[in-house]
Backbone as a chain_set.jsonl record, in Angstrom:
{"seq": "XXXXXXXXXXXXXXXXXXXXXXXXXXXXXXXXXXXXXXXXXXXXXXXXXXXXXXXXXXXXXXXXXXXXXXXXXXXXXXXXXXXXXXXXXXXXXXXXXXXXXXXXXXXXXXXXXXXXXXXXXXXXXXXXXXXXXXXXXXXXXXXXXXXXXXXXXXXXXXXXXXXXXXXXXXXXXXXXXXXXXXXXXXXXXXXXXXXXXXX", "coords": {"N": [[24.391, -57.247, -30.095], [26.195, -55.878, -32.573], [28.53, -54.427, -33.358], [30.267, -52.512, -31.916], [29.779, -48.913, -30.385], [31.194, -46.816, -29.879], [33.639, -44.344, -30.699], [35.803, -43.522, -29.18], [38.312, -45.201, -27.742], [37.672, -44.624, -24.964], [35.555, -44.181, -24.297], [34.355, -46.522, -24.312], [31.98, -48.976, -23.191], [31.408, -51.371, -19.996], [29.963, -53.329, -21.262], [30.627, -53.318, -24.015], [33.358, -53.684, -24.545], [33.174, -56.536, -22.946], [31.989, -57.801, -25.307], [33.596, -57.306, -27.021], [35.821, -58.565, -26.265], [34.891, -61.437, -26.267], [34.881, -61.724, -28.622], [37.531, -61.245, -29.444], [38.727, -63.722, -28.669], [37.958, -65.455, -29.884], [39.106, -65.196, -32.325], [41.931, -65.049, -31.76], [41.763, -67.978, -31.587], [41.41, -68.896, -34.044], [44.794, -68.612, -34.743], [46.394, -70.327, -35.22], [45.91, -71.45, -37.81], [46.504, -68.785, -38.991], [49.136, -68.38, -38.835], [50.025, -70.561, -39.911], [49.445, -69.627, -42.96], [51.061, -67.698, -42.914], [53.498, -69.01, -43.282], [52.975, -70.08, -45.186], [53.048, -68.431, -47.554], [55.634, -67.247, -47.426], [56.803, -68.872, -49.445], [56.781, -67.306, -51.666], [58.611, -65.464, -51.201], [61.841, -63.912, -50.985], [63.783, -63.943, -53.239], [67.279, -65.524, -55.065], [68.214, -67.389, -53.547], [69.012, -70.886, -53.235], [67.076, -72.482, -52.104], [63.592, -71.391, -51.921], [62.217, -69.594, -49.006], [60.005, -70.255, -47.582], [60.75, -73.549, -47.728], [63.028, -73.509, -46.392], [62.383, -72.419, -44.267], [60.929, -75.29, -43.728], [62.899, -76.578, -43.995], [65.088, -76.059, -41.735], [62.792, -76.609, -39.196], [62.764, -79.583, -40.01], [64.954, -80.393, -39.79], [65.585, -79.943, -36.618], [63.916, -81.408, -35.933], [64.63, -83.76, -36.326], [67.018, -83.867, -34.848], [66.26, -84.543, -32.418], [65.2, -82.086, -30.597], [62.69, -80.205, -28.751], [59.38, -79.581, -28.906], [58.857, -76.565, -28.563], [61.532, -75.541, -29.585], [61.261, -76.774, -31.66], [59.46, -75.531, -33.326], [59.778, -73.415, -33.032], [62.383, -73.417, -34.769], [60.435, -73.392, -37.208], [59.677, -71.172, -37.828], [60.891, -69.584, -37.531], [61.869, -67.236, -39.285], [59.849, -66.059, -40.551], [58.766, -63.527, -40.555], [60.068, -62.365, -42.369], [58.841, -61.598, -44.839], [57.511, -58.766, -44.177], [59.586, -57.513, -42.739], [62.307, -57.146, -43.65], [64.645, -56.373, -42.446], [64.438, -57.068, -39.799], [63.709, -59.338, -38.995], [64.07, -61.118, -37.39], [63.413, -59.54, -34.709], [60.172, -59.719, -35.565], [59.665, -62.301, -35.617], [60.569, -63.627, -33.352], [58.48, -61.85, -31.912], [56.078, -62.821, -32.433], [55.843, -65.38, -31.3], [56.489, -64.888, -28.767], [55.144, -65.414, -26.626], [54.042, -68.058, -26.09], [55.825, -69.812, -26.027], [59.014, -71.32, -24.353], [61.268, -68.459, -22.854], [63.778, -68.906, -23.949], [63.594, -70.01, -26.786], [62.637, -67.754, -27.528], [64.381, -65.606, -26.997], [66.564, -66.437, -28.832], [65.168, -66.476, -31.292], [65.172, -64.018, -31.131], [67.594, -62.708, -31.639], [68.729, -64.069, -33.539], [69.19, -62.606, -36.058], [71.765, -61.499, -35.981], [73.535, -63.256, -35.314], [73.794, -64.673, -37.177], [75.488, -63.0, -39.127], [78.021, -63.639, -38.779], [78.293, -65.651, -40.709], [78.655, -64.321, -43.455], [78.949, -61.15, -42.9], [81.31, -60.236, -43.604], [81.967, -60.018, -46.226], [80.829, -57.766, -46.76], [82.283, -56.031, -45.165], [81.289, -55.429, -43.207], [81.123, -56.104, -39.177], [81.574, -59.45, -38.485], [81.746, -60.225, -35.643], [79.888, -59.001, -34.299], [78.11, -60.09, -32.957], [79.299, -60.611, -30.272], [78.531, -58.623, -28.443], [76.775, -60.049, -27.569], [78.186, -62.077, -25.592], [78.529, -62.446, -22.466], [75.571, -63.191, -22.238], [73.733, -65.869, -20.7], [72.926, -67.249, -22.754], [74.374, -67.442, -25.318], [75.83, -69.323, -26.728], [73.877, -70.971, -27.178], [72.511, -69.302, -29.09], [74.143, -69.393, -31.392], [74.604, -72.159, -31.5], [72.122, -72.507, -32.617], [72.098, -71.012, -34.998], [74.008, -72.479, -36.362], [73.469, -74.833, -36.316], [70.328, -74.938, -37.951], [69.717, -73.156, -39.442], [71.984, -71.892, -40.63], [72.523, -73.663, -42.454], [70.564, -74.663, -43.789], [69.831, -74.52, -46.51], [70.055, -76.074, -48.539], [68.774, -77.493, -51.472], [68.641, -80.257, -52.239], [68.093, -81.712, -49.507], [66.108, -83.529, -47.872], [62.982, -82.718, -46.748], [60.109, -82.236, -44.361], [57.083, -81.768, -44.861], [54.914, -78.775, -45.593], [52.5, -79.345, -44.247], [52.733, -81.341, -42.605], [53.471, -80.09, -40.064], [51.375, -78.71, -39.034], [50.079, -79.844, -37.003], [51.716, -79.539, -34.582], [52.047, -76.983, -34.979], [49.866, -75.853, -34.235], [49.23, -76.918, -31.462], [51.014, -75.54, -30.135], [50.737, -72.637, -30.542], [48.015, -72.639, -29.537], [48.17, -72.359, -26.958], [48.016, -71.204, -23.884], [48.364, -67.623, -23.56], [51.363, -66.238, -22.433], [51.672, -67.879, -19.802], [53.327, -68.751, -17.403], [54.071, -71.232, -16.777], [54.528, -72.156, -19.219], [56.553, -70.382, -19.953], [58.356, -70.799, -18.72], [60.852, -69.341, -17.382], [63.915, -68.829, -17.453], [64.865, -71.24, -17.844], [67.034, -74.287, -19.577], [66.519, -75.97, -22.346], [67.999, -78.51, -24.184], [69.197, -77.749, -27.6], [69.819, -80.583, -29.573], [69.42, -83.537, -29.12], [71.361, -85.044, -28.685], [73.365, -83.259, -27.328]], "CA": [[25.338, -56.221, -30.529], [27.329, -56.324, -33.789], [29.722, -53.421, -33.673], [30.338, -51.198, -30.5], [29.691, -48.132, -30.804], [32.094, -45.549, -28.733], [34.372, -43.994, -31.912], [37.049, -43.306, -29.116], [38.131, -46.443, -26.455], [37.964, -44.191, -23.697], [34.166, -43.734, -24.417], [33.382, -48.136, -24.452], [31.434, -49.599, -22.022], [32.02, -52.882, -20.253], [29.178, -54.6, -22.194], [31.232, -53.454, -25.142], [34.252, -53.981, -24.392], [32.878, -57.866, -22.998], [31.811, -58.697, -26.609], [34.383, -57.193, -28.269], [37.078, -59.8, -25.605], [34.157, -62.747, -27.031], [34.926, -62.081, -30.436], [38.979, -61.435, -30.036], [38.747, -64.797, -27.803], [37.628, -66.414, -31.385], [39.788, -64.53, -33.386], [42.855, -66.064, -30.805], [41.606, -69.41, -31.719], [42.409, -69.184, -35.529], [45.952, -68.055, -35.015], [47.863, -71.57, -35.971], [45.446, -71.4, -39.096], [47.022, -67.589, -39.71], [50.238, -68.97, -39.006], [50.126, -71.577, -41.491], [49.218, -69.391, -43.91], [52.279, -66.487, -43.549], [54.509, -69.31, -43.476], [52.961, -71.208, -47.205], [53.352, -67.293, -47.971], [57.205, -67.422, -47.686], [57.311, -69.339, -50.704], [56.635, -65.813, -52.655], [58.954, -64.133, -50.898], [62.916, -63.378, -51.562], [64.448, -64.872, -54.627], [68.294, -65.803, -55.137], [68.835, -68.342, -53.199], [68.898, -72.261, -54.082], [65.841, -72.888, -51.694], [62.789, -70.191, -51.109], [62.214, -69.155, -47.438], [59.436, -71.497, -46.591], [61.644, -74.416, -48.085], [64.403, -72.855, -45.862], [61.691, -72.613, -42.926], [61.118, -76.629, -43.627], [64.442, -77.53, -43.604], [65.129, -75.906, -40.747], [62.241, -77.812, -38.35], [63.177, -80.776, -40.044], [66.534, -80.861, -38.932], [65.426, -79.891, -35.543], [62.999, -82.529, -35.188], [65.947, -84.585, -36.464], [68.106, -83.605, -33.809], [65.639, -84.433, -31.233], [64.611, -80.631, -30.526], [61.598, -80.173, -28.559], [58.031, -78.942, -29.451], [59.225, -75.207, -28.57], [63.084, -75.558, -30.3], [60.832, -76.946, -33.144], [58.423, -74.364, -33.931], [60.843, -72.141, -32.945], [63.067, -73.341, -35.901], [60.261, -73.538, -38.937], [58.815, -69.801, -38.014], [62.398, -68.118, -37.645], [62.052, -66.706, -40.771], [58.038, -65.976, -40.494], [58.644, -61.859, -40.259], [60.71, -62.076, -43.755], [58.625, -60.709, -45.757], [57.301, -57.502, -43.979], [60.375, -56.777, -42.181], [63.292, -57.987, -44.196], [65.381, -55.878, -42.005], [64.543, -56.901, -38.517], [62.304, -60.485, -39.352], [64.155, -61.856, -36.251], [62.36, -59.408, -33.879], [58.864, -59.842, -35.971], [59.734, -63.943, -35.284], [60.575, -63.675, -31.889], [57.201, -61.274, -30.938], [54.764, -63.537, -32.708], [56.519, -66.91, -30.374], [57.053, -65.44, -27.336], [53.863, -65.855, -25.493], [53.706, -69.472, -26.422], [57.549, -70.975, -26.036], [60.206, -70.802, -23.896], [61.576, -67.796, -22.924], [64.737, -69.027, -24.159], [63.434, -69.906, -27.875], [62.188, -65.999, -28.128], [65.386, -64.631, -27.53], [67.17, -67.2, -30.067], [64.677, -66.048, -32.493], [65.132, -62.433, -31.429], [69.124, -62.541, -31.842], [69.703, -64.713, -34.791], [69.704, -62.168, -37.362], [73.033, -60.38, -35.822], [74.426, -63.943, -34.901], [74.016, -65.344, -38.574], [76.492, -62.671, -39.789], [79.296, -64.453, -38.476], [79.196, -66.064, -42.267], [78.694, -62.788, -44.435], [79.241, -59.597, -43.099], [82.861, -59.844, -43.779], [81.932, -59.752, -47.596], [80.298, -56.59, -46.755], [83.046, -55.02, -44.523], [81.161, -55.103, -41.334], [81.453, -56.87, -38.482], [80.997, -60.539, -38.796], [81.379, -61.054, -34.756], [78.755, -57.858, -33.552], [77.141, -61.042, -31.919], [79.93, -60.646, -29.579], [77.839, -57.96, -27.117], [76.018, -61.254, -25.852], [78.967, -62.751, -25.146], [78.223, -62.799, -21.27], [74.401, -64.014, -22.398], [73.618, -67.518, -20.645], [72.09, -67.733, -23.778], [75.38, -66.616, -26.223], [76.041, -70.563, -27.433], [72.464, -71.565, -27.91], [72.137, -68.728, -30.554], [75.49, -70.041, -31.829], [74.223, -73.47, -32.302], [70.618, -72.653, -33.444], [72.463, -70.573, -36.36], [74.97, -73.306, -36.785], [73.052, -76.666, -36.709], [69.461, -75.123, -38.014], [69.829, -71.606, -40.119], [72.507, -71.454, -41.966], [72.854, -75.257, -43.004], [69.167, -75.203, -44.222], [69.79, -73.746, -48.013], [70.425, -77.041, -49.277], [67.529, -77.734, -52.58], [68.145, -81.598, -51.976], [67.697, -81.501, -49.025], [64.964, -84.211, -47.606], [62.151, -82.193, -45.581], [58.708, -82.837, -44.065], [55.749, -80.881, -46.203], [54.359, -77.709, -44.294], [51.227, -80.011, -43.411], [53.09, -82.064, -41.263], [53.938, -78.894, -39.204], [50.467, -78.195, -38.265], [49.618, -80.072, -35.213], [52.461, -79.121, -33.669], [52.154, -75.271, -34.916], [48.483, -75.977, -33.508], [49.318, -76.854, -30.118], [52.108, -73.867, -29.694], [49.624, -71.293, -30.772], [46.564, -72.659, -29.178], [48.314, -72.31, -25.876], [47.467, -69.965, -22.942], [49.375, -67.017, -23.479], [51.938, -65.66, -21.443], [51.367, -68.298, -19.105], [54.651, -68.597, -16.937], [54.667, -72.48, -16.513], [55.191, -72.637, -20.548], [57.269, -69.582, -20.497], [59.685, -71.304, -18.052], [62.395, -68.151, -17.043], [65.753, -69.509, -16.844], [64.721, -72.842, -18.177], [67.001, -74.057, -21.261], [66.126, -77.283, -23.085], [69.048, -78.751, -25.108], [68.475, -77.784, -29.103], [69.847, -81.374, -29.931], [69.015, -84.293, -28.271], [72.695, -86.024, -28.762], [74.157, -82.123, -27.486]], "C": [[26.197, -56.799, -31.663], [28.983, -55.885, -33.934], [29.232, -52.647, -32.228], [29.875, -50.346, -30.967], [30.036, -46.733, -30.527], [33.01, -45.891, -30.497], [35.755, -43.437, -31.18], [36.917, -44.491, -28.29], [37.896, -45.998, -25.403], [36.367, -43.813, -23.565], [33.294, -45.239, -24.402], [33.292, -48.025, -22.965], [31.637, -50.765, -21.432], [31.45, -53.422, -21.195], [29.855, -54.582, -23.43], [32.178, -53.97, -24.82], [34.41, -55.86, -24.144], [32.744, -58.263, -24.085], [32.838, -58.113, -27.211], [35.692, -58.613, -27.503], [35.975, -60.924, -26.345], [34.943, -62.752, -28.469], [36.58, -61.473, -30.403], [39.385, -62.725, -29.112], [38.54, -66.019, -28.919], [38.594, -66.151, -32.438], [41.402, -65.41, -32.763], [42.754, -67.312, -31.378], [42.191, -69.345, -33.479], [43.687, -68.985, -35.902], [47.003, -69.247, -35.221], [46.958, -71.112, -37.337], [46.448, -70.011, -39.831], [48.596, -67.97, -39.264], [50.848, -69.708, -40.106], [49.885, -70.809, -42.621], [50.433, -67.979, -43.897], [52.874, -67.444, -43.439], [54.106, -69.82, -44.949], [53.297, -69.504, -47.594], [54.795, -66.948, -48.223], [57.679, -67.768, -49.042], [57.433, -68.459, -52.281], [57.423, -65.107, -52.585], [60.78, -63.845, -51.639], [63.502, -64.581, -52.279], [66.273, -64.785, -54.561], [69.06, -67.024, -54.961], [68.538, -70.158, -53.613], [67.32, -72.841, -53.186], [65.315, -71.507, -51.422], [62.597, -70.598, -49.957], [61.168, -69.984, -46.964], [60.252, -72.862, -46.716], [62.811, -74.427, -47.107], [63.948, -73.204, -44.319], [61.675, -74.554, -42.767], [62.099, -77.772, -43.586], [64.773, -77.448, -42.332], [64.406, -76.774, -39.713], [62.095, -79.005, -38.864], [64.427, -81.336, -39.098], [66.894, -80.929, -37.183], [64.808, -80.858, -34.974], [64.477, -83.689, -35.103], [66.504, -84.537, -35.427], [68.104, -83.795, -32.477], [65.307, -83.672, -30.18], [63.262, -80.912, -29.583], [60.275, -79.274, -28.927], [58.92, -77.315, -29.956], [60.409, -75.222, -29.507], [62.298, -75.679, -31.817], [60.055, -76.256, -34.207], [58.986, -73.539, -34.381], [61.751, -71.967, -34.334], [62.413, -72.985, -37.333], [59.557, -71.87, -38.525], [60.022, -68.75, -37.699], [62.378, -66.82, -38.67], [60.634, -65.825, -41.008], [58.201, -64.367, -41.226], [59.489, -61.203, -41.627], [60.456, -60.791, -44.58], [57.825, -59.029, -45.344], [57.979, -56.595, -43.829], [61.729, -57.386, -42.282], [64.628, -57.667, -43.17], [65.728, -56.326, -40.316], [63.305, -58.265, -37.887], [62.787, -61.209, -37.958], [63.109, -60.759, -35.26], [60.549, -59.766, -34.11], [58.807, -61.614, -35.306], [59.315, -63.843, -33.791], [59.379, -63.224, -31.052], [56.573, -62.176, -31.269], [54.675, -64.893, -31.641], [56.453, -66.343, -29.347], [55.824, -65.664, -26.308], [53.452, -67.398, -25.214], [55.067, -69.91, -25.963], [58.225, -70.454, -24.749], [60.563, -69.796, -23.906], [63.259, -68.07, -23.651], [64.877, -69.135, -25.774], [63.107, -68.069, -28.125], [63.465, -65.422, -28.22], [66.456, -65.347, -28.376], [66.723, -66.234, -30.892], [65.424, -64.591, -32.308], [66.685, -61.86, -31.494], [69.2, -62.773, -33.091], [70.204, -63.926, -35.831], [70.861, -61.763, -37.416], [74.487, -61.984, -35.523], [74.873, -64.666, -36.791], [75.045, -63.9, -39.679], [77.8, -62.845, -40.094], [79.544, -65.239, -40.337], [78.757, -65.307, -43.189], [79.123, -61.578, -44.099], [80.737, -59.349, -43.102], [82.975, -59.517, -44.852], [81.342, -58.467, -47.651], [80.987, -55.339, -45.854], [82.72, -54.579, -43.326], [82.044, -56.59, -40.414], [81.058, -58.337, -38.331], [80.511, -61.281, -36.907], [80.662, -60.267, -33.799], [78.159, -58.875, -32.75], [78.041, -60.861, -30.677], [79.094, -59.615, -28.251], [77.014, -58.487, -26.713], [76.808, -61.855, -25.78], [79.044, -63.315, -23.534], [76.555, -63.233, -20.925], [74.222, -65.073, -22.264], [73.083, -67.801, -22.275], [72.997, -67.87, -25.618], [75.591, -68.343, -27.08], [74.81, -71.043, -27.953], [72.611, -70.809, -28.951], [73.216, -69.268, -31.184], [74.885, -71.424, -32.912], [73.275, -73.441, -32.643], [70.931, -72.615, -34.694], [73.21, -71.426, -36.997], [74.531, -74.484, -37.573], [71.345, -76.422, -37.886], [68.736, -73.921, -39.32], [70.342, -71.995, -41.341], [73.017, -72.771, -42.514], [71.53, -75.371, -43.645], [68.903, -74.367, -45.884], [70.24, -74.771, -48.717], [69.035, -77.603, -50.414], [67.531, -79.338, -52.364], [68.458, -82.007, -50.819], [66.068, -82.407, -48.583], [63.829, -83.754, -46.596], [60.782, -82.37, -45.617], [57.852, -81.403, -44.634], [55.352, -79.763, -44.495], [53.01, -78.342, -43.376], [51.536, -81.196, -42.184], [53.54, -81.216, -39.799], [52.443, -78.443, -37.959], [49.636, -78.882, -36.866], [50.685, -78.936, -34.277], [52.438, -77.349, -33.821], [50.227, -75.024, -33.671], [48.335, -75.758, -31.795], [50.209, -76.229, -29.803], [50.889, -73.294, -29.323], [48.369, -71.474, -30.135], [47.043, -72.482, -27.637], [48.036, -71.409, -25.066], [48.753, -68.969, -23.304], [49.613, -66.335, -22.32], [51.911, -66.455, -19.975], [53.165, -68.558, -18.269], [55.186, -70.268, -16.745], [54.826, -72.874, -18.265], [56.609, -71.783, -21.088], [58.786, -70.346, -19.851], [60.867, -70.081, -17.637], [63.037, -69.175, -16.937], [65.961, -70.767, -17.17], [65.643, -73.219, -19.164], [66.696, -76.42, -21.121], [67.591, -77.369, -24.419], [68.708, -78.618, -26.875], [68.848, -79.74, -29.791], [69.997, -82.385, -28.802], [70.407, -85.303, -27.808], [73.737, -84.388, -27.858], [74.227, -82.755, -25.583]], "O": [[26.755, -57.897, -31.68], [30.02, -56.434, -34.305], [28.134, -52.364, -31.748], [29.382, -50.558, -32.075], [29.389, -45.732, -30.833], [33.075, -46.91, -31.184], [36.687, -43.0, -31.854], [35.801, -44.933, -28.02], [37.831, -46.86, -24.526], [36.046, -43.093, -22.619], [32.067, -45.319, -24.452], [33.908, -47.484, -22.046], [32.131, -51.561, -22.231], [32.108, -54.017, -22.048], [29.833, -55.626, -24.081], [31.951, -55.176, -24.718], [35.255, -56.534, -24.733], [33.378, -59.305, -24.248], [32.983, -58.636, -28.316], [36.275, -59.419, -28.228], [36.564, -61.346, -27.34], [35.432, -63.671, -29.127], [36.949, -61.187, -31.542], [40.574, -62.702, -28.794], [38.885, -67.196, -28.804], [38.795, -66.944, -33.358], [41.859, -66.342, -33.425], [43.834, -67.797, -31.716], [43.279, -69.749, -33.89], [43.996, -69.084, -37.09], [48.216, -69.091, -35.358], [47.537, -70.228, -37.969], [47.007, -70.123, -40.922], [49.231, -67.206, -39.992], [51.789, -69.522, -40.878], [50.195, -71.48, -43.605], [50.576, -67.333, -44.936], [53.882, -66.738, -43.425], [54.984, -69.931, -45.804], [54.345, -69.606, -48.232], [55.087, -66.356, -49.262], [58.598, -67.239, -49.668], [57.881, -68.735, -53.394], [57.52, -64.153, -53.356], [60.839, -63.581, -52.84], [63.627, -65.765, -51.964], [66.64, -63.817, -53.894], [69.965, -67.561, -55.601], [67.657, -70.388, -54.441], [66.562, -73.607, -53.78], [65.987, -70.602, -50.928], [62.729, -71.788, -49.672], [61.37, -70.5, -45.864], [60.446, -73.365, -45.61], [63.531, -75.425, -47.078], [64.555, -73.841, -43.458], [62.296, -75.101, -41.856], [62.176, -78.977, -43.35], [64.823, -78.474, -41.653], [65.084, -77.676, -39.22], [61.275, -79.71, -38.277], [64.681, -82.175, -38.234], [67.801, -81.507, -36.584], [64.973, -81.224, -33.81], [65.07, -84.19, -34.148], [66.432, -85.647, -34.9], [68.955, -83.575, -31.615], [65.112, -84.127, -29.053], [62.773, -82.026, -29.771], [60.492, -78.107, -29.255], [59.39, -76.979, -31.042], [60.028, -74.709, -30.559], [62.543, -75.003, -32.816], [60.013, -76.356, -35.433], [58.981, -72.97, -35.473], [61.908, -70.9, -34.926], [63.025, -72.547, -38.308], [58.708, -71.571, -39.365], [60.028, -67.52, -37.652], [62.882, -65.699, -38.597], [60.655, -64.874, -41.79], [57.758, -64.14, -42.352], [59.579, -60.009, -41.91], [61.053, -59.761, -44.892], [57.632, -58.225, -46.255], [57.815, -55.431, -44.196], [62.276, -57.994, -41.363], [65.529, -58.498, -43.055], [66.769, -56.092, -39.701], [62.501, -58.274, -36.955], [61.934, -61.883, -37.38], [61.971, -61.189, -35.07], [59.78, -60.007, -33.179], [57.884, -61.983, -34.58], [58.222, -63.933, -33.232], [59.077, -63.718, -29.965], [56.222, -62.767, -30.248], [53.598, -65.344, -31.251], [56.308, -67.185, -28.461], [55.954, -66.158, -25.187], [52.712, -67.807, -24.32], [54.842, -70.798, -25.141], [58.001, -69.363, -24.226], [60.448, -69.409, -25.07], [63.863, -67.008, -23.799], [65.858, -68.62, -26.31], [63.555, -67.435, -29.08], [63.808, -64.81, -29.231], [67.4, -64.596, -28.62], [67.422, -65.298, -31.28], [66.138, -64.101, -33.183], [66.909, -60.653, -31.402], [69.654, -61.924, -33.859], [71.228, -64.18, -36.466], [71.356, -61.551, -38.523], [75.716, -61.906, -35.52], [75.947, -64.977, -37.306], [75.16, -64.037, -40.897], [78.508, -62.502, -41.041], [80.597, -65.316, -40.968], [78.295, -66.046, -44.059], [79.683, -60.889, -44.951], [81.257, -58.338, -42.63], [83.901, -58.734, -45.067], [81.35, -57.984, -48.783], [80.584, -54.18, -45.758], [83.295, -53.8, -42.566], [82.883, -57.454, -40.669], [79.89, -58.401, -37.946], [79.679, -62.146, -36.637], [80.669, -60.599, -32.614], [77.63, -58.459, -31.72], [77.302, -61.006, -29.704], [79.164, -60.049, -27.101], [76.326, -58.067, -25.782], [76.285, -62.958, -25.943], [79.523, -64.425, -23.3], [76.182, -63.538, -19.792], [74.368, -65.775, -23.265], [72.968, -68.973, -22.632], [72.496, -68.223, -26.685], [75.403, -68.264, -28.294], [74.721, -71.489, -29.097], [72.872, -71.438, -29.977], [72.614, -70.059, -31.91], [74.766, -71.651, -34.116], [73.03, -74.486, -33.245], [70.565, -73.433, -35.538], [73.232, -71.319, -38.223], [74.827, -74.973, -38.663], [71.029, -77.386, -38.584], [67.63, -73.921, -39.862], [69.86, -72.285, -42.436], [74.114, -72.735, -43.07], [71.405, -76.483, -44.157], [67.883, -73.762, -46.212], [70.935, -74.44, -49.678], [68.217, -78.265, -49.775], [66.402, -79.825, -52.299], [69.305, -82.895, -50.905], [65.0, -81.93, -48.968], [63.734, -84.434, -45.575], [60.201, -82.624, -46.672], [58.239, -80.235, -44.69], [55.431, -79.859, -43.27], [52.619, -77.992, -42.262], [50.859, -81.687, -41.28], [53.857, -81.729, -38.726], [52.411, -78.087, -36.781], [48.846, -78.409, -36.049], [50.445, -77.938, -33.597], [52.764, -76.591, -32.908], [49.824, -74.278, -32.778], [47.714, -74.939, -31.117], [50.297, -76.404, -28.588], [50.216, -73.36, -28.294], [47.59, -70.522, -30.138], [46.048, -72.458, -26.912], [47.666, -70.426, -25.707], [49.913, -69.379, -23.34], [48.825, -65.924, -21.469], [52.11, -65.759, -18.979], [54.124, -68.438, -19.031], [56.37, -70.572, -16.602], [55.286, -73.99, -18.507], [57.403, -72.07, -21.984], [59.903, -70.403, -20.366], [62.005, -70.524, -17.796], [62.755, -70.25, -16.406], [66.984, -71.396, -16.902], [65.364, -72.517, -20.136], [66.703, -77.402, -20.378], [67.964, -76.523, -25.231], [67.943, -79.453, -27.359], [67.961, -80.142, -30.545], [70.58, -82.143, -27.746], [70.448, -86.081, -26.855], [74.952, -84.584, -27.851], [74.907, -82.148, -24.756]]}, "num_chains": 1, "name": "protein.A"}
């Protein structure tokens, strides 16, 4: 079989349906490779600032490794940004879905906050609210986003700036993404892991 051949899903068969799980069971397997390649893609994406957004992404899991971060904290930091360029508006949830089957439940909802916590240093120039992060304020989780945005975000726009090349990224994006998903002994509930190793 090459191609199924039911034109609605409610019309496949198992045998289809079996080769089509073979061949998205392969397709699974290249997903650090398609990883690696929307983050070298960053480097196209929004202009202004003194570093582009993969530059921004590599500062970031530098500083994390730096900090003595673990695997998850570390991934977590250079693909924050990942969802930029589709969904300039809302790139923390695009971040956060692509991670959470793989990390910590505690890195997903970092990712899937930061964009509202990193206003704390702009939206006052814009007349909103700079501390809207405030409705997770009773979130075990309300200081981690704090210090992700603090120590790993918004400190990572520096052009000199000493950071490790995107090819040093890929084991470790390798063994995230190659992991079982959704598996509950990687997801950990309730687990947290310190973002710095001196914290």
């Amino acid at each position: 079989m090459q191609v199924v051949n039911f034109r609605q899903m409610k019309d496949g068969t198992k045998e289809e349906y079996h080769f089509l799980e073979g061949l998205e069971d392969e397709f699974q397997k290249q997903l650090p490779d398609r990883i690696m390649k929307e983050l070298a893609d960053l480097e196209e994406g929004l202009t202004g600032y003194r570093v582009n957004r993969l530059e921004h992404s590599l500062i970031s899991a530098t500083m994390a490794e730096a900090d003595g971060a673990d695997l998850d904290w570390i991934v977590a930091a250079l693909v924050h940004d990942i969802g930029d360029g589709l969904a300039p508006k809302n790139h923390d949830s695009i971040a956060s879905a692509i991670i959470a089957p793989y990390v910590r439940e505690e890195c997903t909802w970092v990712l899937k906050t930061h964009g509202i916590f990193q206003m704390v240093y702009y939206a006052h120039h814009f007349d909103d609210d700079p501390y809207a992060r405030d409705k997770y304020k009773d979130h075990p989780l309300y200081q981690k986003a704090i210090d992700f945005c603090e120590f790993w975000d918004q400190s990572a726009f520096d052009p000199d700036f000493e950071y490790k090349p995107l090819e040093y990224w890929r084991p470790m994006v390798e063994e995230v993404f190659s992991r079982k998903a959704w598996d509950p002994a990687i997801l950990q509930s309730g687990v947290e892991m310190p973002l710095r190793a001196a914290a």
